[in-house]
N, C-alpha and C positions, 0 to 999 in steps of 0.2 A: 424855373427852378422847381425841382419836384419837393417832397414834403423832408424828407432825408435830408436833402442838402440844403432846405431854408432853417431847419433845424439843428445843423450843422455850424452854419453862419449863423445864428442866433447865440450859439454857444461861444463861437470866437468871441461875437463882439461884448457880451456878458462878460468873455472874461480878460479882456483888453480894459471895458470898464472897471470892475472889480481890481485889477491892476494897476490901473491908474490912479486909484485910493487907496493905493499904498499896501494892499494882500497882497502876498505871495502864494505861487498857486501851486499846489502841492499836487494834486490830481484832475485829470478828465478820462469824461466818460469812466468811471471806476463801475467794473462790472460783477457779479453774482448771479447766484440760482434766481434771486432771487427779485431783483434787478437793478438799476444804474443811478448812479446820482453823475448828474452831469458836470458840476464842477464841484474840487474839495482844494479849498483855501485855508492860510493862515492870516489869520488879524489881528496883529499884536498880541497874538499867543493863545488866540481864541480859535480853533477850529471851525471852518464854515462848509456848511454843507448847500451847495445852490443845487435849485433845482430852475432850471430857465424851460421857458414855453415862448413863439415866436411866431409871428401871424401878420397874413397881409391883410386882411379885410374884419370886418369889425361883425361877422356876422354870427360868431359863432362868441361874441362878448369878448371882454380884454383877455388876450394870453393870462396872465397872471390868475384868475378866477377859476382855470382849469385844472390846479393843483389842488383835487378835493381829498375829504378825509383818507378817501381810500391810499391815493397817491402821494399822500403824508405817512400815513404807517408803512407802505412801499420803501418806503426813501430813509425814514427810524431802523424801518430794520436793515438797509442795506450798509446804512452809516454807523450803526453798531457792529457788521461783520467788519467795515475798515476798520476799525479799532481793533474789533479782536487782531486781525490779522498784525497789524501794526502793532500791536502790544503796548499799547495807548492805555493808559490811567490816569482819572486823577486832573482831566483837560476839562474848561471849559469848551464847550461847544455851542452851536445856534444853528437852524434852519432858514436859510435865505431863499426868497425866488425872486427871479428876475422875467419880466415880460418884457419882451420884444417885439415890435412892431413897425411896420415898412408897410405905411399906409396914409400919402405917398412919402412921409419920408422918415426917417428912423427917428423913432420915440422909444427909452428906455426907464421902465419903472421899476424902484430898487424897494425892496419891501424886508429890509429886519428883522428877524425874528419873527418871520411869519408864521410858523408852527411851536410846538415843543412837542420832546417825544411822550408818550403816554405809558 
C-alpha cells in the first residue's frame, strides 16, 4: 500500500470510528487554495473539524504528533473557508485529530480538542 492509499484507509477508518460515536459526517477531504481538512463532522451540533495522520511503523513517532503548529493554522484557515462557503454562523466548533496506526495491528487515538484557532 503506497503512502496515498494508507492515508486514504486511515481516513475511512477515522471515520467509520467517529460514526460509530454517534457524528454524522458532513464532509471528506473538503478541499481549498489553501488546503484539505480530511474529515468535517456534526456532534450534537458542534462542528468537527478532523484532521487524521496514519502510519505503519513507529519511526517517524506516533501519527498524531505530526499535526504541528504549522498544519493547525493550515486546517483554521481551511475550516474558516467551509464556513464562509456554507454560510455557517454562530456554530460551535472544535479541532479533532485522529492517529492511525497498523503496527501490526490497528490502533486508533482520538484526541479532542486538540488545537483551537488563533
Amino acid at each position: 500500500m503506497n503512502k496515498r492509499e494508507l492515508g486514504k484507509r486511515g481516513e475511512e477508518i477515522a471515520a467509520q470510528y467517529l460514526q460509530k460515536m454517534g457524528m454524522e459526517l458532513l464532509a471528506q477531504n473538503f478541499r481549498t487554495k489553501r488546503g484539505e481538512i480530511d474529515l468535517i463532522l456534526n456532534d450534537c451540533g458542534t462542528l468537527v473539524f478532523v484532521e487524521v495522520k496514519t502510519a505503519t511503523t513507529p519511526v517517524f513517532g506516533p501519527p498524531e504528533t505530526w499535526v504541528d503548529r504549522k498544519k493547525q493554522h493550515k486546517v483554521a484557515h481551511v475550516a474558516q473557508e467551509y464556513l464562509w462557503q456554507n454560510r455557517i454562523e454562530n456554530r460551535d466548533c472544535r479541532f479533532d485529530v485522529i492517529g492511525v496506526w497498523y503496527n501490526p495491528q490497528l490502533t486508533i487515538k482520538h484526541y479532542r480538542n486538540a488545537f483551537w484557532m488563533e
